[in-house]
Each structure stands twice: as C-alpha cells, then as structure tokens.
C-alpha positions in Angstrom: 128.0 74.3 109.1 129.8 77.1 107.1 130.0 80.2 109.1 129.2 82.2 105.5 125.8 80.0 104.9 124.7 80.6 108.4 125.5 84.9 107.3 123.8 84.5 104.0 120.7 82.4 105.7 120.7 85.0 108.4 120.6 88.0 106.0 118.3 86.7 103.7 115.5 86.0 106.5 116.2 89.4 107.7 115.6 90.5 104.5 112.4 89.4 103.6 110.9 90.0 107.0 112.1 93.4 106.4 110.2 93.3 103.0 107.0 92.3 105.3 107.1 95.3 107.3 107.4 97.4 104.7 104.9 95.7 102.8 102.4 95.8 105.7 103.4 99.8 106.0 102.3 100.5 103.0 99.3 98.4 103.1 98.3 100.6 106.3 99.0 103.8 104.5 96.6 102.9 101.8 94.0 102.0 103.8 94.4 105.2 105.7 93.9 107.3 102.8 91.7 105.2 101.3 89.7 105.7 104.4 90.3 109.5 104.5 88.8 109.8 100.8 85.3 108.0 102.0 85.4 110.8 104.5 85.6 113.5 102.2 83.3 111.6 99.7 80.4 111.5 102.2 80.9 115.4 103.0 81.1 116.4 99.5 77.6 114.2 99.1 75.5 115.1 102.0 76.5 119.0 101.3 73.8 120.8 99.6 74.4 122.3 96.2 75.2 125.7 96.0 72.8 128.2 95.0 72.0 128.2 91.0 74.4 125.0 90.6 73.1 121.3 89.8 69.5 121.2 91.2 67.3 122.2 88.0 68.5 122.0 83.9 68.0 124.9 82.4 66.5 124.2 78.7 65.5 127.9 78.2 69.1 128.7 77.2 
C-alpha cells in the first residue's frame, strides 16, 4: 500500500473523530446552558411579584 493513502486515510479518520469531539462539546455546552436557563426560569416563577406589579388590572385608569 501507498505510504501517501495510508497518510491521507490516517488524517482523514483523525479528522472526523476530531469533528466528533467537537461536536459532542458543543452538544454539552448547550445542554449546560440549556439547563442553567430552567434554573433561572423556575426562580423567576416561584418569586412573588413585587408590590403594585402584575397581581390585579387596574380598569380605573
């Protein structure tokens, strides 16, 4: 076998497991801040309003 078709083979595999990782990287990092923005979701909802802000309409305006 050609010494340059075993490189090329060689470099392409490495390239597309390198393509994986990243892939799976980024994945993580969504997930993460996916993850992080449920957090922050539930706070915001379980916090009461603050005073004179969104528990009654006021129609007498």
């Amino acid at each position: 076998m050609d010494m340059t078709l075993v490189t090329s083979v060689l470099s392409a595999k490495q390239a597309a497991t390198q393509q994986v990782a990243e892939f799976k990287i980024m994945k993580k990092q969504h997930e993460m801040e996916m993850s992080l923005i449920d957090m922050l979701t539930e706070v915001v909802r379980s916090a009461p309003a603050p005073s004179g802000q969104g528990a009654v309409v006021d129609k007498s305006a």
